[in-house]
PQR file with spaces between the fields and no chain letter, atoms N, CA, C, O and H, PARSE charges and radii, in Angstrom:
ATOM       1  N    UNK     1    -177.653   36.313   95.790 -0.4000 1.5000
ATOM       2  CA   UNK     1    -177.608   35.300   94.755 -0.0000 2.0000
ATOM       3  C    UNK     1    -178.976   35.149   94.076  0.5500 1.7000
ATOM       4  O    UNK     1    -179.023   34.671   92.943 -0.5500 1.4000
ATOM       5  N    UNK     2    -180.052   35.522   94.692 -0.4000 1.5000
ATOM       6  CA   UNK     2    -181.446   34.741   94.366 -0.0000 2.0000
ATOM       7  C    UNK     2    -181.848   36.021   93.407  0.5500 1.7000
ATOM       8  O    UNK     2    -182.597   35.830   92.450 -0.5500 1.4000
ATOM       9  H    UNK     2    -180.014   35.911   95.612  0.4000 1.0000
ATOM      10  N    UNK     3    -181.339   37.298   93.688 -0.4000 1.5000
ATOM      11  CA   UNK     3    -181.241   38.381   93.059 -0.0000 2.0000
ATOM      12  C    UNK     3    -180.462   38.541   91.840  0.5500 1.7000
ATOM      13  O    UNK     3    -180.321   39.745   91.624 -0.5500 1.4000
ATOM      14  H    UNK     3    -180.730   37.453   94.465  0.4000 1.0000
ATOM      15  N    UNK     4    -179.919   37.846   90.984 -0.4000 1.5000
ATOM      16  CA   UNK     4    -179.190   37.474   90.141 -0.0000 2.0000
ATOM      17  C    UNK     4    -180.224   36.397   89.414  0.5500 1.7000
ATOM      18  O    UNK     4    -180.652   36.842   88.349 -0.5500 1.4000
ATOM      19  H    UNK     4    -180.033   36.868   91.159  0.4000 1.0000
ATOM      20  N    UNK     5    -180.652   35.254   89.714 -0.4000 1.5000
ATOM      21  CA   UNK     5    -181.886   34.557   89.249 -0.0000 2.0000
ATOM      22  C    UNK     5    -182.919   35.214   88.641  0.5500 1.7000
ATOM      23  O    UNK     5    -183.316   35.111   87.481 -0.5500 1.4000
ATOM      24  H    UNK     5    -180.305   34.893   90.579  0.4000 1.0000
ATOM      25  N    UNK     6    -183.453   36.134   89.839 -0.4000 1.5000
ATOM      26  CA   UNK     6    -184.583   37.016   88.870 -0.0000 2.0000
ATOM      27  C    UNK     6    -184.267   37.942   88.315  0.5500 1.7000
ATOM      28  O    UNK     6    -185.165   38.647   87.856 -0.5500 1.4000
ATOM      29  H    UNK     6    -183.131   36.217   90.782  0.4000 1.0000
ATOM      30  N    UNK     7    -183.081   38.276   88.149 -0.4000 1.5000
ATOM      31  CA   UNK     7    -183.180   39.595   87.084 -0.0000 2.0000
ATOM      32  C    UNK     7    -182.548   39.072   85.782  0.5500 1.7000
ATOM      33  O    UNK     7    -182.474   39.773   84.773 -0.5500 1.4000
ATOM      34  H    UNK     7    -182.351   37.704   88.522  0.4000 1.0000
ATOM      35  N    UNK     8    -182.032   37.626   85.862 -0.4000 1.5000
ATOM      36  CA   UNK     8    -181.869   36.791   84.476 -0.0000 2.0000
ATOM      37  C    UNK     8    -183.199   36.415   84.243  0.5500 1.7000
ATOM      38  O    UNK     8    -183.430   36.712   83.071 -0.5500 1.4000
ATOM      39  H    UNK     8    -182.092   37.057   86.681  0.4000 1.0000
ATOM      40  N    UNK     9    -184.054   35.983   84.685 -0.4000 1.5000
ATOM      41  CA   UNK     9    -185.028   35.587   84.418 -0.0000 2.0000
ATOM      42  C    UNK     9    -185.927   36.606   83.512  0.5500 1.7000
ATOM      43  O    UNK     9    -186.395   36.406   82.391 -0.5500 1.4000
ATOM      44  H    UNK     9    -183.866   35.742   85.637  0.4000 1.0000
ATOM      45  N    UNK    10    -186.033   37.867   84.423 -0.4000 1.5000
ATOM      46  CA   UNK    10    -186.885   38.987   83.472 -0.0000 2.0000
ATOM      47  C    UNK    10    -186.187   39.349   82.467  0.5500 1.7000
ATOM      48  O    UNK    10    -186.677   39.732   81.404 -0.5500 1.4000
ATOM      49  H    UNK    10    -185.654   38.029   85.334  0.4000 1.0000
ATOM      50  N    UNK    11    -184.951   39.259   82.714 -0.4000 1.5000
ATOM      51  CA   UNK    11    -184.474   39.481   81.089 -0.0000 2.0000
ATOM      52  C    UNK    11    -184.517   38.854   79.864  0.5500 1.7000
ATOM      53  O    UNK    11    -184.442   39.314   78.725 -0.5500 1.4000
ATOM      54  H    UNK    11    -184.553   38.947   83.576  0.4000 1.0000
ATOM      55  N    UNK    12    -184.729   37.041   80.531 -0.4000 1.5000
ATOM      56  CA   UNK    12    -184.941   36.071   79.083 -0.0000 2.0000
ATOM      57  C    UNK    12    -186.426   36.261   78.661  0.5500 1.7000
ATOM      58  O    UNK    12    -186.736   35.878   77.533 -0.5500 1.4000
ATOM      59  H    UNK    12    -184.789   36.667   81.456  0.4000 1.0000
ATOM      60  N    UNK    13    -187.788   37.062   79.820 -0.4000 1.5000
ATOM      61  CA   UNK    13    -188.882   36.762   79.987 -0.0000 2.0000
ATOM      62  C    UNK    13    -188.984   38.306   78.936  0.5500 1.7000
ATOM      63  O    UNK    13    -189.923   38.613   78.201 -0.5500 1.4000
ATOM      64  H    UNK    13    -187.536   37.373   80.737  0.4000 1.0000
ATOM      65  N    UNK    14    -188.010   38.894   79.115 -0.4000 1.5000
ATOM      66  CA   UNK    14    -188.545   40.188   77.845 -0.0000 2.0000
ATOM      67  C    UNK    14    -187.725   40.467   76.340  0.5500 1.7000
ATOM      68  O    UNK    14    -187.930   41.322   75.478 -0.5500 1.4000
ATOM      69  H    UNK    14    -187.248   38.644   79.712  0.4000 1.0000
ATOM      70  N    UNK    15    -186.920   39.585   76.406 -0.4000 1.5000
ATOM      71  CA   UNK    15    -186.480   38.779   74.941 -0.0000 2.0000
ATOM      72  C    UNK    15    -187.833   38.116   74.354  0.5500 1.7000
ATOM      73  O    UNK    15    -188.523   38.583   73.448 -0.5500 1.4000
ATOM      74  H    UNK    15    -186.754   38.891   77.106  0.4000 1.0000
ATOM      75  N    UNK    16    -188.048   36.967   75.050 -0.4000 1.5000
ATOM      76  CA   UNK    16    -189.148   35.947   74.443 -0.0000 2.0000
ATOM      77  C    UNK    16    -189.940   37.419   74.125  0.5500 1.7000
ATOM      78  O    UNK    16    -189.751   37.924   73.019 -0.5500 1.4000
ATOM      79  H    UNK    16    -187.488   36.588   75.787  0.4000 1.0000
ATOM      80  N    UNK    17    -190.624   37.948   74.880 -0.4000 1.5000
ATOM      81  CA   UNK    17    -191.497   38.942   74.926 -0.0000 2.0000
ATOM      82  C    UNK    17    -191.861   39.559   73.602  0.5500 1.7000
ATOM      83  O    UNK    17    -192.912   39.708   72.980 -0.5500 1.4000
ATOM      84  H    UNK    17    -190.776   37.537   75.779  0.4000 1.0000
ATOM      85  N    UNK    18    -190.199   39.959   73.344 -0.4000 1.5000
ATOM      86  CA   UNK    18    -189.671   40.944   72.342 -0.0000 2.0000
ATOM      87  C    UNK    18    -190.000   40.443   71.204  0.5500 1.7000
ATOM      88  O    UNK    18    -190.686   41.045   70.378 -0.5500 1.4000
ATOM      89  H    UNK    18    -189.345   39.838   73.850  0.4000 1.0000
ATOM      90  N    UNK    19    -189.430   39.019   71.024 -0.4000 1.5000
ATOM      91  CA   UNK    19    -189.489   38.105   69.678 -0.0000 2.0000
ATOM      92  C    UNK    19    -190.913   37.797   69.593  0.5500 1.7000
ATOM      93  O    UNK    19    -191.247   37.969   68.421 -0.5500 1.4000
ATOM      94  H    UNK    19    -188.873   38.531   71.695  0.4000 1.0000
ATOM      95  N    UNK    20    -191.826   37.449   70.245 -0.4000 1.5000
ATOM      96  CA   UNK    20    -193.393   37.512   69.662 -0.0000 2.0000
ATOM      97  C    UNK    20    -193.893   38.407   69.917  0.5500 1.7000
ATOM      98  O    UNK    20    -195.056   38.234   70.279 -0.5500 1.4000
ATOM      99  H    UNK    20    -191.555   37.309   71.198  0.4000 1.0000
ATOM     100  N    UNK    21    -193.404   39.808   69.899 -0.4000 1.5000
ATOM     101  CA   UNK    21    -194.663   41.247   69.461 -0.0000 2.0000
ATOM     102  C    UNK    21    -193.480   41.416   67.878  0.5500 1.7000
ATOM     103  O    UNK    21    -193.992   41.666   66.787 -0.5500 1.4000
ATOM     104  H    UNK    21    -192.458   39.949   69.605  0.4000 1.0000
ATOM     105  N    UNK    22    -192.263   41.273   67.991 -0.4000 1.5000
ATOM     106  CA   UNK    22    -191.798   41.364   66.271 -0.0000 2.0000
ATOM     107  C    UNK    22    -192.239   40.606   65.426  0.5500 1.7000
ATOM     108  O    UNK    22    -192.231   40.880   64.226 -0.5500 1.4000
ATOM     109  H    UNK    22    -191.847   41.070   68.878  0.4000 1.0000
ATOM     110  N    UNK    23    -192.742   39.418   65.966 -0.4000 1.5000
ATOM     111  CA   UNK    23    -193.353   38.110   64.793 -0.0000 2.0000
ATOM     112  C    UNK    23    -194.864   38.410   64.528  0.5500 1.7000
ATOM     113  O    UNK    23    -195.394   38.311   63.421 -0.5500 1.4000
ATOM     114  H    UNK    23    -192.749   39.196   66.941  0.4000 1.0000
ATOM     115  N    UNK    24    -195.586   38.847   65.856 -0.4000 1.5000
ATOM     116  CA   UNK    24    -196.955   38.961   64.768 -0.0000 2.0000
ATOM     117  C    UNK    24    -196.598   40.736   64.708  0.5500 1.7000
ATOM     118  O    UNK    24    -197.555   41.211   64.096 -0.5500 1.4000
ATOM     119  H    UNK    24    -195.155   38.927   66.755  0.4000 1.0000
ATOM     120  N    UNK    25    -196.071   41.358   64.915 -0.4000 1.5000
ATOM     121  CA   UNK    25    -196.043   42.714   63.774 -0.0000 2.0000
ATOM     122  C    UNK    25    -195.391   42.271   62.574  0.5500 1.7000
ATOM     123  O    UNK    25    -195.812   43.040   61.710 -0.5500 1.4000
ATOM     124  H    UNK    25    -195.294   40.972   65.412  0.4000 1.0000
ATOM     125  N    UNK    26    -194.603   41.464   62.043 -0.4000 1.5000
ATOM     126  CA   UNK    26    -194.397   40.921   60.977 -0.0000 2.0000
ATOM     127  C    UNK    26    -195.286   39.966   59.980  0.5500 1.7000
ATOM     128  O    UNK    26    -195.487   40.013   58.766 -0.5500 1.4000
ATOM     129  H    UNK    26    -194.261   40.840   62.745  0.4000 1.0000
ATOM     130  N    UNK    27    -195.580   39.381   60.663 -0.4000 1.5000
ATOM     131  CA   UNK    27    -197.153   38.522   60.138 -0.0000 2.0000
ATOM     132  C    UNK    27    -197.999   39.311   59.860  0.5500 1.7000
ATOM     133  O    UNK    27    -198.154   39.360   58.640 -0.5500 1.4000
ATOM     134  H    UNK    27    -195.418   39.343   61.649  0.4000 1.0000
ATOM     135  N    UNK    28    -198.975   40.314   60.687 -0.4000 1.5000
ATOM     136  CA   UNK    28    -199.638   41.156   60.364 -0.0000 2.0000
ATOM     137  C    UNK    28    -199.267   41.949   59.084  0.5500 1.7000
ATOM     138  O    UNK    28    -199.991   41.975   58.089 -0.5500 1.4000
ATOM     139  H    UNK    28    -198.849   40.274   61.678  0.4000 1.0000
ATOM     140  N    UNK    29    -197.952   42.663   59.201 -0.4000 1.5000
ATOM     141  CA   UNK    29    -197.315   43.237   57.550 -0.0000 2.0000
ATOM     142  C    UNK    29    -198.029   42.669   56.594  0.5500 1.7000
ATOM     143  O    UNK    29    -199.006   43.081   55.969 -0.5500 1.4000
ATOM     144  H    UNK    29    -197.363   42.642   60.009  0.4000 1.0000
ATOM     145  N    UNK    30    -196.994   40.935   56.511 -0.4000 1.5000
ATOM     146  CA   UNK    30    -197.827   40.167   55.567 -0.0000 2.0000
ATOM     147  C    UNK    30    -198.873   39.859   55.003  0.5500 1.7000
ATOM     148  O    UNK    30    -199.081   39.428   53.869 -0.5500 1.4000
ATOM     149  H    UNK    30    -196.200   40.600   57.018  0.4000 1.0000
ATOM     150  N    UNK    31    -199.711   40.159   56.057 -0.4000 1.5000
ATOM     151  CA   UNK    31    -201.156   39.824   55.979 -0.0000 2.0000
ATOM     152  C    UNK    31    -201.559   41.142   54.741  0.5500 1.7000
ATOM     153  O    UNK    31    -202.082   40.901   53.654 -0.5500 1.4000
ATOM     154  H    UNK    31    -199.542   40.510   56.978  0.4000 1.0000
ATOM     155  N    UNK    32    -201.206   42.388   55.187 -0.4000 1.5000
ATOM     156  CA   UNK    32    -201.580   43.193   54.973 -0.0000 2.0000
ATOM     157  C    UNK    32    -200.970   43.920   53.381  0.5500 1.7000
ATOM     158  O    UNK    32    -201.409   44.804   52.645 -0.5500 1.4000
ATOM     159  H    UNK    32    -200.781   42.583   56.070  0.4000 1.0000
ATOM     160  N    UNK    33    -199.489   42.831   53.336 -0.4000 1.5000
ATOM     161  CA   UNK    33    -199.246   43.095   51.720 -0.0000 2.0000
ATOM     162  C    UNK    33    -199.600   42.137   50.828  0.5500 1.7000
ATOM     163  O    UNK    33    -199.184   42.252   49.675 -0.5500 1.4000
ATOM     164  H    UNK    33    -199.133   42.114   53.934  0.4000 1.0000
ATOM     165  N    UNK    34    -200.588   40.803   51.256 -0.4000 1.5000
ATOM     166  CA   UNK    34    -200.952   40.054   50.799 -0.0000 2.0000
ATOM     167  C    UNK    34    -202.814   40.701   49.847  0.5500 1.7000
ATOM     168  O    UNK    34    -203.236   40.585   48.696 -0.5500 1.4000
ATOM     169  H    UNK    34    -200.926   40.709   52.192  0.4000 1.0000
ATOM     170  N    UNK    35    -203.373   41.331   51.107 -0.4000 1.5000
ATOM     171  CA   UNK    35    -204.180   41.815   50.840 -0.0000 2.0000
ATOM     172  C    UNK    35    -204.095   43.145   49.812  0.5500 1.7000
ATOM     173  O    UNK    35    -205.025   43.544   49.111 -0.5500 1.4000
ATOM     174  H    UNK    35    -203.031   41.426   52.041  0.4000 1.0000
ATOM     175  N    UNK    36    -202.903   43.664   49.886 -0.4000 1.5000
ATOM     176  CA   UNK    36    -202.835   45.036   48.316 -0.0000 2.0000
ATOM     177  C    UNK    36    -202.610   44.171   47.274  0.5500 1.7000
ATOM     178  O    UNK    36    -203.311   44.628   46.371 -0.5500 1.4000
ATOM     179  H    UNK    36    -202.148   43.339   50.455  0.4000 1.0000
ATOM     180  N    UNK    37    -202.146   43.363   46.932 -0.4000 1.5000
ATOM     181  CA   UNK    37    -201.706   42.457   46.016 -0.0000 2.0000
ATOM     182  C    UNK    37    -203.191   41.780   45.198  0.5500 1.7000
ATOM     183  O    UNK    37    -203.629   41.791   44.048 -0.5500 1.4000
ATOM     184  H    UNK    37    -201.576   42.992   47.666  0.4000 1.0000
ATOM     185  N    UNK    38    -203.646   41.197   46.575 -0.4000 1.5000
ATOM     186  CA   UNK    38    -205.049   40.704   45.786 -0.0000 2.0000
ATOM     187  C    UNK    38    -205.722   42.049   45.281  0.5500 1.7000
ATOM     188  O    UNK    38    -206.533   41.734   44.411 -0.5500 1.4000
ATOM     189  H    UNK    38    -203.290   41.189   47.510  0.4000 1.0000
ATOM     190  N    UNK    39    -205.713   43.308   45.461 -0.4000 1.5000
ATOM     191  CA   UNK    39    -206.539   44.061   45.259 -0.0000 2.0000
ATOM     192  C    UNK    39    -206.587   45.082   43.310  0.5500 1.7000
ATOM     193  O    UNK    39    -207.206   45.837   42.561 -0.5500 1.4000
ATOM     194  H    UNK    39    -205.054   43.564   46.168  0.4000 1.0000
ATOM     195  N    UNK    40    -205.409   44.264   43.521 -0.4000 1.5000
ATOM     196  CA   UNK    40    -204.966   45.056   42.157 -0.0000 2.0000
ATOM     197  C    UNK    40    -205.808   43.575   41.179  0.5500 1.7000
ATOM     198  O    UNK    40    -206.042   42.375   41.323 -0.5500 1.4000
ATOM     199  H    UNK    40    -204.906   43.651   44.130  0.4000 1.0000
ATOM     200  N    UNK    41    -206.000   44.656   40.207 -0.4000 1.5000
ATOM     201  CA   UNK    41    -206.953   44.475   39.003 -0.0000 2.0000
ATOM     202  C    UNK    41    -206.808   44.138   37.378  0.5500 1.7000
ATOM     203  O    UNK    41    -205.668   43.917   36.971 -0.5500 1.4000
ATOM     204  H    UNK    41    -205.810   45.631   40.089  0.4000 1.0000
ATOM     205  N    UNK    42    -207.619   44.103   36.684 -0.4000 1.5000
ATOM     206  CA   UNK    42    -207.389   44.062   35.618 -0.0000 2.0000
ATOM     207  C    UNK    42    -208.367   45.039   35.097  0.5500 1.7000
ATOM     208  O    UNK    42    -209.387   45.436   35.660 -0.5500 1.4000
ATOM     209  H    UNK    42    -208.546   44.283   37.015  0.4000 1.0000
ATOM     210  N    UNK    43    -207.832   45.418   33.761 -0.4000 1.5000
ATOM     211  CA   UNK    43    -208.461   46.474   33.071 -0.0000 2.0000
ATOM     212  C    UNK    43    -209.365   45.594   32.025  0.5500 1.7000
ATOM     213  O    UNK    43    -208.965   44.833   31.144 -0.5500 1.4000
ATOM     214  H    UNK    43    -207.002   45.096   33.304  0.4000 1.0000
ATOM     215  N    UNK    44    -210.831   45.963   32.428 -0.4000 1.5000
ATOM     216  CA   UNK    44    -211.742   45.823   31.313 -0.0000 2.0000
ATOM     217  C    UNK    44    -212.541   46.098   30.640  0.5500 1.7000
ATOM     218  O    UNK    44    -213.157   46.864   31.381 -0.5500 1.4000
ATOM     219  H    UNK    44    -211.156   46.581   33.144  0.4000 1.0000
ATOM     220  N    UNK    45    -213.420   46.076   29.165 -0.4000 1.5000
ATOM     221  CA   UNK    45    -214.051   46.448   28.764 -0.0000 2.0000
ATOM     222  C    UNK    45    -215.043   46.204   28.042  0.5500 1.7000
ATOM     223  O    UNK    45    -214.815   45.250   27.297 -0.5500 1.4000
ATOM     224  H    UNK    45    -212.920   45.453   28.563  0.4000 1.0000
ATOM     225  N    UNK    46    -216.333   46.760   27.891 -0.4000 1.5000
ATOM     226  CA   UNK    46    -217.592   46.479   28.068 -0.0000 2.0000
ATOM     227  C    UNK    46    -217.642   46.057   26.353  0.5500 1.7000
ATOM     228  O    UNK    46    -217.149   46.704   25.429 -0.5500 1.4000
ATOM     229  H    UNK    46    -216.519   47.534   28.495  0.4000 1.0000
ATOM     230  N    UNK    47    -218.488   44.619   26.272 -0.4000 1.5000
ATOM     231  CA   UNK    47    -219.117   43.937   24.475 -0.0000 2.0000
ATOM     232  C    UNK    47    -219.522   45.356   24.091  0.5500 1.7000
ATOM     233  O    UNK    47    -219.357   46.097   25.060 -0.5500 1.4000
ATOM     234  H    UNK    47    -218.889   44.094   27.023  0.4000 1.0000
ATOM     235  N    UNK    48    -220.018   46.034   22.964 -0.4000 1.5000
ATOM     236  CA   UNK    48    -220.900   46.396   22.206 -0.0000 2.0000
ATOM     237  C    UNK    48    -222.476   45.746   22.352  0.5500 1.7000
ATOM     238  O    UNK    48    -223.569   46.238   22.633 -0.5500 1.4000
ATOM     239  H    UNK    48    -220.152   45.432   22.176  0.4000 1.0000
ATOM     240  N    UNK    49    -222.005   44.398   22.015 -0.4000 1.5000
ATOM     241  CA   UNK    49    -223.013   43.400   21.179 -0.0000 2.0000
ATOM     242  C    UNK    49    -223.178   42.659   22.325  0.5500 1.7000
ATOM     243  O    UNK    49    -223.653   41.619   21.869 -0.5500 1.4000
ATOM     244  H    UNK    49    -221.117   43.998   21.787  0.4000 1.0000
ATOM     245  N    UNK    50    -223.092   42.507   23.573 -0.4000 1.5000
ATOM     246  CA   UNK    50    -223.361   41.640   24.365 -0.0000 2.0000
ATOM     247  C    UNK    50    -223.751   42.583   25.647  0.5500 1.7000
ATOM     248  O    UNK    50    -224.853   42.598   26.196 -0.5500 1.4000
ATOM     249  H    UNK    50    -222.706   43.352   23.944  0.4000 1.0000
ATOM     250  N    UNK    51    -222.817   43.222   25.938 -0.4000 1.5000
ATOM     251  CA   UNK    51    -222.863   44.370   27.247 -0.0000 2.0000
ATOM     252  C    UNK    51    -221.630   43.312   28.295  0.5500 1.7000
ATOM     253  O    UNK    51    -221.335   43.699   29.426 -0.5500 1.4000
ATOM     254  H    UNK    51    -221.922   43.210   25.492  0.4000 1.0000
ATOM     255  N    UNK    52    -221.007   41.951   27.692 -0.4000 1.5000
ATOM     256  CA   UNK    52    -220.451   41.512   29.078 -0.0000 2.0000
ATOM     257  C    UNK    52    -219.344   41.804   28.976  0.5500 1.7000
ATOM     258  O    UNK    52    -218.844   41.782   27.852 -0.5500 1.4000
ATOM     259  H    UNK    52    -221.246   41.636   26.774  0.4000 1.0000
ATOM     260  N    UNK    53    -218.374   42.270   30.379 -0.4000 1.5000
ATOM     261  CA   UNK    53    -217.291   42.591   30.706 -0.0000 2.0000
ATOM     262  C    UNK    53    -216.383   41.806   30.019  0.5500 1.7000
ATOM     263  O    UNK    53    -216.756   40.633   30.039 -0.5500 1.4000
ATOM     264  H    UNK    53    -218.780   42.287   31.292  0.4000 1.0000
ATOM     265  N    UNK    54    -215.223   41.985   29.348 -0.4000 1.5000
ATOM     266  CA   UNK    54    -214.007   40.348   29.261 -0.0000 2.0000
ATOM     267  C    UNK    54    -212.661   41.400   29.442  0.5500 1.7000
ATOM     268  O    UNK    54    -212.863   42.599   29.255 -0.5500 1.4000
ATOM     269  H    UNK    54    -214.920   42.938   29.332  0.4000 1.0000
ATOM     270  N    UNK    55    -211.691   41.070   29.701 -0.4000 1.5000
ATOM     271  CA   UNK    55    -210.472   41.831   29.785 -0.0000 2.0000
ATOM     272  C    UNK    55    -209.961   41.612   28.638  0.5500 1.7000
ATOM     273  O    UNK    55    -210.114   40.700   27.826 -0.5500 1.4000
ATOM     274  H    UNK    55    -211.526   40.095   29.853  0.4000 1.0000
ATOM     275  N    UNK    56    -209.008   43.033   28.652 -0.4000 1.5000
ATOM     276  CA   UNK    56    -208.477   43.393   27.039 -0.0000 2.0000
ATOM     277  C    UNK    56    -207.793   42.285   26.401  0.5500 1.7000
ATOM     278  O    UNK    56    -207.615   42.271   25.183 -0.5500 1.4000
ATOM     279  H    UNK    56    -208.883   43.774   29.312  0.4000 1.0000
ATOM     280  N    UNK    57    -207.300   41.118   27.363 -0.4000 1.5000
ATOM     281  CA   UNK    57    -206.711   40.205   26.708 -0.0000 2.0000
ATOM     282  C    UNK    57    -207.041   38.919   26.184  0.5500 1.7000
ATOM     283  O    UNK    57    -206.195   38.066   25.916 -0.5500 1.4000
ATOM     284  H    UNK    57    -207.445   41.129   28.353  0.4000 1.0000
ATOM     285  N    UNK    58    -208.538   38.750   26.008 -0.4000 1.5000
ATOM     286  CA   UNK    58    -209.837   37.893   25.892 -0.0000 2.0000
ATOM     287  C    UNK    58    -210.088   37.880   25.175  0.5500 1.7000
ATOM     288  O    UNK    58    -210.519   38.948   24.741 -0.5500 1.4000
ATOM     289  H    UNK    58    -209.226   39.443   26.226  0.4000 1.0000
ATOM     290  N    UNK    59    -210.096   36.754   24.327 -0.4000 1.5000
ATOM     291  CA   UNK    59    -210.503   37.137   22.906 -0.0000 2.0000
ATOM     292  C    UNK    59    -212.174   36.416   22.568  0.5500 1.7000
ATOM     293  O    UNK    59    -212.609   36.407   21.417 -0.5500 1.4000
ATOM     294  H    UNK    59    -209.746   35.887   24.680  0.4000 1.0000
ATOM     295  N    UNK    60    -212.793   35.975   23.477 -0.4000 1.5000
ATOM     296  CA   UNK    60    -213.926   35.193   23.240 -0.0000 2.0000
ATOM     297  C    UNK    60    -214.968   35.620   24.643  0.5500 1.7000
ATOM     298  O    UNK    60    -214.802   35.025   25.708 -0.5500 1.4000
ATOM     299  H    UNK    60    -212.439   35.983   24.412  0.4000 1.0000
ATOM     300  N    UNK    61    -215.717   36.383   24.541 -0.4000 1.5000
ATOM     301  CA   UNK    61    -217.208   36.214   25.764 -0.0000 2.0000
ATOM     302  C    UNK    61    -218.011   35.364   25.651  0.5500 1.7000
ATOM     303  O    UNK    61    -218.884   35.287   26.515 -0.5500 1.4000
ATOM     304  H    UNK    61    -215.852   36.866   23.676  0.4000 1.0000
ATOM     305  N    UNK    62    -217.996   34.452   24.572 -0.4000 1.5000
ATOM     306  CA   UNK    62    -218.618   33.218   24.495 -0.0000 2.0000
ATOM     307  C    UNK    62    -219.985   33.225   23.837  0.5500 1.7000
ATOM     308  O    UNK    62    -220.434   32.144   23.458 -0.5500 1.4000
ATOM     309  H    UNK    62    -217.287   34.515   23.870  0.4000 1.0000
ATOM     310  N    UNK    63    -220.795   34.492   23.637 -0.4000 1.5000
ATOM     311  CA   UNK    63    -221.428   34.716   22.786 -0.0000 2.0000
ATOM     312  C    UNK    63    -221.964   34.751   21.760  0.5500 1.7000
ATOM     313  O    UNK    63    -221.345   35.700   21.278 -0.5500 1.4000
ATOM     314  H    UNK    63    -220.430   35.371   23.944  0.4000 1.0000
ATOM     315  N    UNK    64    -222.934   34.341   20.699 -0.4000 1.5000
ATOM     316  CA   UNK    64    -223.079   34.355   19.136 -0.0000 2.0000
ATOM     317  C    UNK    64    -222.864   35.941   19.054  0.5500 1.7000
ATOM     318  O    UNK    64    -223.127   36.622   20.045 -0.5500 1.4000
ATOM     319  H    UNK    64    -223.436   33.570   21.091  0.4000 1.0000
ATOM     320  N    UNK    65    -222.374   36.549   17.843 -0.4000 1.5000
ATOM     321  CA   UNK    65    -222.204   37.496   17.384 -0.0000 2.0000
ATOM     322  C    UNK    65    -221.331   38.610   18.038  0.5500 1.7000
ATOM     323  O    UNK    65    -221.311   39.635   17.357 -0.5500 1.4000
ATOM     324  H    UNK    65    -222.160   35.996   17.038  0.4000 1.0000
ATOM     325  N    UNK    66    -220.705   38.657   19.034 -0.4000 1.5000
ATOM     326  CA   UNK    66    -220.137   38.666   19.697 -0.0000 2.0000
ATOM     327  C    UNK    66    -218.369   39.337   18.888  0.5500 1.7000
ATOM     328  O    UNK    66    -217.498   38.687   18.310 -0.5500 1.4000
ATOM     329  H    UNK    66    -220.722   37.824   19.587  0.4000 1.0000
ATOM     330  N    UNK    67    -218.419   40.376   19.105 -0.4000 1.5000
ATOM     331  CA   UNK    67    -216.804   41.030   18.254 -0.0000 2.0000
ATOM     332  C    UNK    67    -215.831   40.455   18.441  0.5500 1.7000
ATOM     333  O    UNK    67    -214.919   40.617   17.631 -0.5500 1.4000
ATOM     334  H    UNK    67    -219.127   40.903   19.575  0.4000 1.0000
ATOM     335  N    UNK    68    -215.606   39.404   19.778 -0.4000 1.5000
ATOM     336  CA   UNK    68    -214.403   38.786   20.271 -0.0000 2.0000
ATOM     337  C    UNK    68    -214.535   37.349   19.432  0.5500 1.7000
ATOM     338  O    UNK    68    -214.839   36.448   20.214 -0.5500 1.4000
ATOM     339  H    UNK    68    -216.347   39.273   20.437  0.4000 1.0000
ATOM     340  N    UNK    69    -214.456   37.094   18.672 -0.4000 1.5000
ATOM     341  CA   UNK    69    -214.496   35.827   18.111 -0.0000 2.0000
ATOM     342  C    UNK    69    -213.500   34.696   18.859  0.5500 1.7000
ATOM     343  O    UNK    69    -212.347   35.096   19.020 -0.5500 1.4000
ATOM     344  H    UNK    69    -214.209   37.826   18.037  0.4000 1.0000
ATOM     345  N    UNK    70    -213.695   33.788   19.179 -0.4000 1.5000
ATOM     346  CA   UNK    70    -212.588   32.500   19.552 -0.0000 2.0000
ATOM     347  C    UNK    70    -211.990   32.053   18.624  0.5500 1.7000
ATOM     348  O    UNK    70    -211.184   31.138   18.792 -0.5500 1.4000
ATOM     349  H    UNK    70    -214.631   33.463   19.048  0.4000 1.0000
């Protein structure tokens, strides 16, 4: 009988087991498609008249004379 106890036991003890090495290998994923996501960029390009970076969709570097007018 007592042999029936522990071998239910190791079996609920490698379920639990099971379910937190799938949760942080799942978390970790996350972590890790969170981080490609931040990594992606924007395309930009350099004033003439200033030298400062603004992305193509910027219409002002804040500059006097400056090609991007506001």
């Amino acid at each position: 009988m007592i042999m029936k106890w522990l071998v239910l036991g190791l079996i609920v003890t490698g379920v639990w087991y099971g379910f937190k090495v799938i949760a942080r290998r799942n978390k970790a994923k996350q972590a890790e498609d969170m981080r490609r996501r931040e990594k992606i960029g924007e395309d930009m390009s350099q004033c003439a008249v200033c030298g400062t970076y603004v992305t193509d969709g910027q219409n002002d570097c804040g500059k006097d004379g400056c090609p991007y007018p506001g």
